[in-house]
C-alpha positions in Angstrom: 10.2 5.2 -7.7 10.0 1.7 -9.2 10.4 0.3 -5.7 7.4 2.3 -4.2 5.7 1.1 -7.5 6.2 -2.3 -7.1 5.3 -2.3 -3.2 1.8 -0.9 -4.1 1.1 -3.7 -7.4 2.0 -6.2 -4.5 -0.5 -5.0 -2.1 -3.0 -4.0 -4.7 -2.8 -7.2 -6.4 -2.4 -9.3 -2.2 -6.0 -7.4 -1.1 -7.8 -7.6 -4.2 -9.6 -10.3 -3.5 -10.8 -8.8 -0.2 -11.3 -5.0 -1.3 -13.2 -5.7 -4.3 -16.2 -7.8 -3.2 -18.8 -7.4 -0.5 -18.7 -9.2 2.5 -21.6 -9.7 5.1 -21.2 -11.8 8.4 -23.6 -12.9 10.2 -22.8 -12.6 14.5 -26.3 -14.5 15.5 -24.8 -17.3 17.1 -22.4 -15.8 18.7 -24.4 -13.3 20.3 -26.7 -15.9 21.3 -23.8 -17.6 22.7 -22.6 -15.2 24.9 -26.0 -13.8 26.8 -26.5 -17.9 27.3 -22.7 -17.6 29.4 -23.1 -16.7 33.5 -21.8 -13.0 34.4 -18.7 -14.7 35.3 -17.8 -16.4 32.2 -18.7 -12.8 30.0 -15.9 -11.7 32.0 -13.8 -14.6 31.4 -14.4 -14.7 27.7 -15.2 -11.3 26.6 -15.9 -11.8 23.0 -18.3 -8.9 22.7 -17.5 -7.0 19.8 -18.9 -3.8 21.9 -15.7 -3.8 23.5 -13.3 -4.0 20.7 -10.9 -0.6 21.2 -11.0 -0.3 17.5 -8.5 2.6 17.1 -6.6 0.2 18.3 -7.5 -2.8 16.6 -7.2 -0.8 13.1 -3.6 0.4 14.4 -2.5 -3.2 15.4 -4.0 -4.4 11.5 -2.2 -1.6 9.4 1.2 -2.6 11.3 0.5 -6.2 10.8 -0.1 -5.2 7.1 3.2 -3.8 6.9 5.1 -6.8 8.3 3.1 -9.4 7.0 1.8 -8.5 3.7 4.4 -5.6 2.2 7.0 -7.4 4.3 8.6 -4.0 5.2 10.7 -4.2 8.0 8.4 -2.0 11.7 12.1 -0.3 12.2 11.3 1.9 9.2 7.9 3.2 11.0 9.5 6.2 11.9 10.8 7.4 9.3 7.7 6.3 7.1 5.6 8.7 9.5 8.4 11.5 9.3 7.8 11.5 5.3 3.9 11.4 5.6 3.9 14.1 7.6 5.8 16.5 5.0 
């Protein structure tokens, strides 16, 4: 139990900063950016947030969460998702 304990002050404590305050960006420019690019360049470098998949974006963060920021080793996935789902 201390273990789990300890894992959540760490990522408490690691995302505080981030979680706790109210962020607001501003995509102007960018947008600009991209309808000033020819058809073929949009295709060449699609940064249109439109097309994010972001299922798959979140899925692809919450993993790199685990590895990065808990440091928890992916190979326990399994097992992690087997206890959730009791």
């Amino acid at each position: 139990m201390l273990k789990i304990y300890q894992k959540l002050t760490k990522a408490t404590t690691s995302l505080q900063f981030f979680t706790t305050r109210q962020w607001k960006f501003n995509t102007n420019n960018m947008m600009e950016l991209y309808q000033k690019l020819s058809v073929e360049d949009q295709k060449l470098f699609n940064f249109n947030i439109k097309d994010v998949n972001w299922p798959n974006y979140i899925g692809k963060y919450c993993l790199g969460m685990r590895k990065y920021v808990l440091k928890e080793d992916i190979s326990t996935l399994p097992a992690a998702r087997k206890h959730m789902r009791k």
